[in-house]
N, C-alpha and C positions, 0 to 999 in steps of 0.2 A: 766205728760203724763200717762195712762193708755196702758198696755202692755197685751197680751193673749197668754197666753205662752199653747201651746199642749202640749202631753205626760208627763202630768205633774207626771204619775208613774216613767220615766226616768231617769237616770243620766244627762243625755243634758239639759232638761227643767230646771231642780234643778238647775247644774251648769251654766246656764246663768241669771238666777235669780239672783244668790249668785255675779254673775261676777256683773251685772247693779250697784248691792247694795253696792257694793265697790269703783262704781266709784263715782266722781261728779254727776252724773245728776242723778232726782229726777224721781223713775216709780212707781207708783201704780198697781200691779200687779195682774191679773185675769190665774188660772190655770185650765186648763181644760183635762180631759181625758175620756176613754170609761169605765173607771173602777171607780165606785162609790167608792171603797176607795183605791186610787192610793194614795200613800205618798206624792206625792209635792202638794195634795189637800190641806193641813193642813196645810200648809205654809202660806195660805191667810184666811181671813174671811170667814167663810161660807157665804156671799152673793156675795163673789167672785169665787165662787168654778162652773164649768160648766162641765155636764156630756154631751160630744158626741158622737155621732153612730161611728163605725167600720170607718177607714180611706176611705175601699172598698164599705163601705156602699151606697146607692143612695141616700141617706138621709143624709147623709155626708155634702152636702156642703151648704143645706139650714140652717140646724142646724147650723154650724160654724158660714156663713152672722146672724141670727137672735143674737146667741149670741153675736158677736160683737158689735151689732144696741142695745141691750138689755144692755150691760154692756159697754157702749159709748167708743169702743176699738178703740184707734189711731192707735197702732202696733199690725202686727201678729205676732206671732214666731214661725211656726210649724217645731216639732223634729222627727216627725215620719216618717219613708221611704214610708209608704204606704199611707201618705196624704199632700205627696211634691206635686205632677202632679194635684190632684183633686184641691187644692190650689191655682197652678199657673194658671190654666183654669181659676177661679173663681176671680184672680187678678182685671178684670177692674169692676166687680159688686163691689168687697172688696174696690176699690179706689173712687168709685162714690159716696160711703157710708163716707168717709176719711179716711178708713182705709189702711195702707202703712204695703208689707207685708217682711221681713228679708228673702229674698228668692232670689236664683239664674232663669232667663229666663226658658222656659218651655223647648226648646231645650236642655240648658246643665244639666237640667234635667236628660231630657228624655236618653241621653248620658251616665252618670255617673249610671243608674238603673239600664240599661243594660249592663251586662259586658263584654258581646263580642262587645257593639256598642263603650262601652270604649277601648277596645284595639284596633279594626276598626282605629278609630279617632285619635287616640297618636301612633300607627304605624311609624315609621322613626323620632317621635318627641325625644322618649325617649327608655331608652332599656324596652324591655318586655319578661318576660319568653314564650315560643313557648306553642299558643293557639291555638286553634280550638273547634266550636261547633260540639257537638256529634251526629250528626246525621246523614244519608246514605252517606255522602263523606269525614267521618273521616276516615282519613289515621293513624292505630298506628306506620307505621314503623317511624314517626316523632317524637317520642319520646321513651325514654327509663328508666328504673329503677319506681320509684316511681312517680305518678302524684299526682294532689289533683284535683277532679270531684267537682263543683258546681252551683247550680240555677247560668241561666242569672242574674234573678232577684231576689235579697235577700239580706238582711244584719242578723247581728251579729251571722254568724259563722253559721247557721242553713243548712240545708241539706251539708254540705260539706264533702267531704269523700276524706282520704289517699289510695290510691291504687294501685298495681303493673299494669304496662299496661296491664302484658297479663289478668288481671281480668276484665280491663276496656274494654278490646277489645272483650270479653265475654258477656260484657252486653248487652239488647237491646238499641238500640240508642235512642236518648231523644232530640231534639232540643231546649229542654227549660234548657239543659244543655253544661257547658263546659267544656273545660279539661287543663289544664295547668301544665306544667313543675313542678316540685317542686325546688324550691332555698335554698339550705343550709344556707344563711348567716344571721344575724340577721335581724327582724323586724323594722322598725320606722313607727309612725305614725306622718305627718307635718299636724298642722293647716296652714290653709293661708287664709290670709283676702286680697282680688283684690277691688280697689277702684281707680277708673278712670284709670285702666291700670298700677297702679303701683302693685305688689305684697308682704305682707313680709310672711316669712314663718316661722314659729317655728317648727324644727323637735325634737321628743323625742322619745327613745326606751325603748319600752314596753317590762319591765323585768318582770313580773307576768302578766296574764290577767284570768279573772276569768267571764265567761259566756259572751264574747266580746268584754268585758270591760277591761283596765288595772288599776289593783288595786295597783302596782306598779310600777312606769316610771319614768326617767329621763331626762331633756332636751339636748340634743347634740347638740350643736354649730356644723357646718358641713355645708360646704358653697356648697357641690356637694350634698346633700340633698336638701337643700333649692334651687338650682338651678332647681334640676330636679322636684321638686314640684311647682315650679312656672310657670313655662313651659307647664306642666300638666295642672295647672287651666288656664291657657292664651288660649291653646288650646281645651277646651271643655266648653269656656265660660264664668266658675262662676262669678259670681256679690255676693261681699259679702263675707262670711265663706263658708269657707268646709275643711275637711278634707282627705288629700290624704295619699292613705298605703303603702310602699313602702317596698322591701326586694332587700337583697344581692347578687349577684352569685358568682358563682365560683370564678371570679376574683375581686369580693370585691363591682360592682359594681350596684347601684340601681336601683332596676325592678320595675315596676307600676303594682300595684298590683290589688287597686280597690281606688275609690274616691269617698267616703261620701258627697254627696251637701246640708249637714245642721250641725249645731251643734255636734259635739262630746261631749262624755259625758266625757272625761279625759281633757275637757277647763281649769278646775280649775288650772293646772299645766303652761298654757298657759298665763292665767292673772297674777298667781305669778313669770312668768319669766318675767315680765315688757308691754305684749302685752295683754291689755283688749279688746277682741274682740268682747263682747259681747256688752259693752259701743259703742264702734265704728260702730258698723252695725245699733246701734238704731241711732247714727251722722249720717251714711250716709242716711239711708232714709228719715229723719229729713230732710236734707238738711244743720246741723249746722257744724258749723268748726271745724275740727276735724284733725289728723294727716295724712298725708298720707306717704304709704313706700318707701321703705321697712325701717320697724322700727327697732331697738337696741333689743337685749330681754339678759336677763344674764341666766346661766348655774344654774335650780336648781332639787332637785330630790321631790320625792311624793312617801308615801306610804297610802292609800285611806283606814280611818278605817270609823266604823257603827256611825250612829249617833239618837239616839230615840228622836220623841215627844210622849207625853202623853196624852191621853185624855179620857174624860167620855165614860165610855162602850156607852153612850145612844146617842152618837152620831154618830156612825156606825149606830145604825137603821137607826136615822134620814137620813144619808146621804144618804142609799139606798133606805129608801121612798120618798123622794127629785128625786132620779132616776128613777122610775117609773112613778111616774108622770110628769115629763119631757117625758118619752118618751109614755106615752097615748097620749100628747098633740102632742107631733108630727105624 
């Protein structure tokens, strides 16, 4: 089967690559990114290598169809937050084509992007630190001491800000922003793969993280983790992977935080604790036999070092004159 893996500059793309190639089943893999020389480019042949427009781009999702039609792609895999939604829009053109894409429905989506539509929705499901969007009917006497301010919509860690209320109640209001409690107790982050209603969840706490990413983690066995991360993905939908982020409070207990609806880039931790998610989600859309959960996974740790490939200076030209012309012809 030929596989089209996005963000192939990412830790997610990489690490699902790396998860396929470990398992049984056989993928011939095509990377694609917006950046002419993203690292997981080098991972495949250069006739497998595909430069696309901006996620945001409008050109975004003709480019994607042609490269799959062009590189005979049975699977998508897209990892980047800003070309879930363009993606799933584009799902029944991508299936008419044969192409089957590793992706949750466009509603739990559209759910998990937004963070206040994520708290909305898991309101009474699970606990949650005290939110509100900032804008003319934020009330600060709802909170006190230290908050943490961030975009509805974003991932890894970008625009997020620590701040005393009384600074936050100073600022102008922002509706594409919001505001939440801040939680003393430690972080985890659960993979969880949903496949016909069952859930398993693998939680690990993220002991180092370095630009989003944890560069060191451990797996925690923790059955009120994995509960309240199943519960999580049951009620806003996902079909498939995602990852949910979850923290402590005062009294020990786990708060939902935010929910990733693609690949995390700390999977690799997730396959070597006995659950190959990335194998599994190519089984489910496949339609082939495969496990269902909640699975077994054993206790292990990860610390994430660099890893080099090498190659001819004269292939960085090459790559970005290959990118140029690709994008005249669009």
């Amino acid at each position: 089967m030929r596989v089209l893996i996005t963000g192939a500059g990412g830790p997610a793309a990489i690490s699902f690559m790396r998860g396929v190639s470990t398992s049984p089943l056989t993928a011939d893999f095509v990377m694609a990114d917006m950046d002419p020389i993203a690292s997981g480019l080098h991972l495949v042949p250069a006739s497998q290598r595909v430069i696309l427009p901006a996620g945001r781009s409008p050109d975004f999702g003709d480019a994607l169809l042609a490269a799959c039609v062009r590189q005979q792609v049975q699977v998508l895999v897209p990892t980047v937050d800003d070309e879930l939604i363009a993606v799933a829009r584009m799902r029944p053109a991508l299936e008419a084509r044969g192409v089957r894409c590793v992706l949750s429905p466009l509603s739990a989506l559209r759910t998990c992007l937004d963070k206040w539509l994520l708290a909305q929705r898991c309101e009474g499901v699970v606990p949650l630190p005290t939110t509100a969007v900032f804008d003319d009917t934020f009330d600060a006497s709802r909170f006190s001491g230290k908050v943490i301010v961030k975009p509805r919509r974003g991932s890894g860690s970008r625009g997020i800000r620590l701040l005393d209320i009384e600074e936050v109640d100073a600022l102008p209001r922002d509706a594409e922003q919001i505001v939440q409690g801040l939680l003393p107790g430690a972080e985890y982050s659960v993979d969880v793969f949903v496949d016909q209603g069952a859930v398993t969840a693998v939680p690990r706490e993220r002991a180092k993280v370095d630009s989003g990413v944890a560069v060191v983690a451990r797996i925690v066995p923790d059955e009120v983790l994995e509960q309240t991360a199943m519960k999580i993905a049951l009620a806003v939908g996902i079909e498939g992977v995602a990852n949910v982020q979850l923290r402590r409070d005062d009294n020990g207990v786990p708060n939902l935080l935010e929910v990733n609806p693609r690949f995390p880039g700390t999977m690799p931790i997730t396959v070597a604790a006995g659950v190959n998610m990335p194998a599994l989600a190519l089984q489910q859309v496949l339609g082939m036999p495969r496990e269902t959960g909640p699975l077994p996974y054993q206790a292990v740790a990860m610390v994430r070092t660099f890893h080099e490939h090498y190659l001819p200076v004269e292939e960085l030209g090459r790559i970005a004159a290959a990118s140029g012309e690709e994008s005249d012809a669009a």
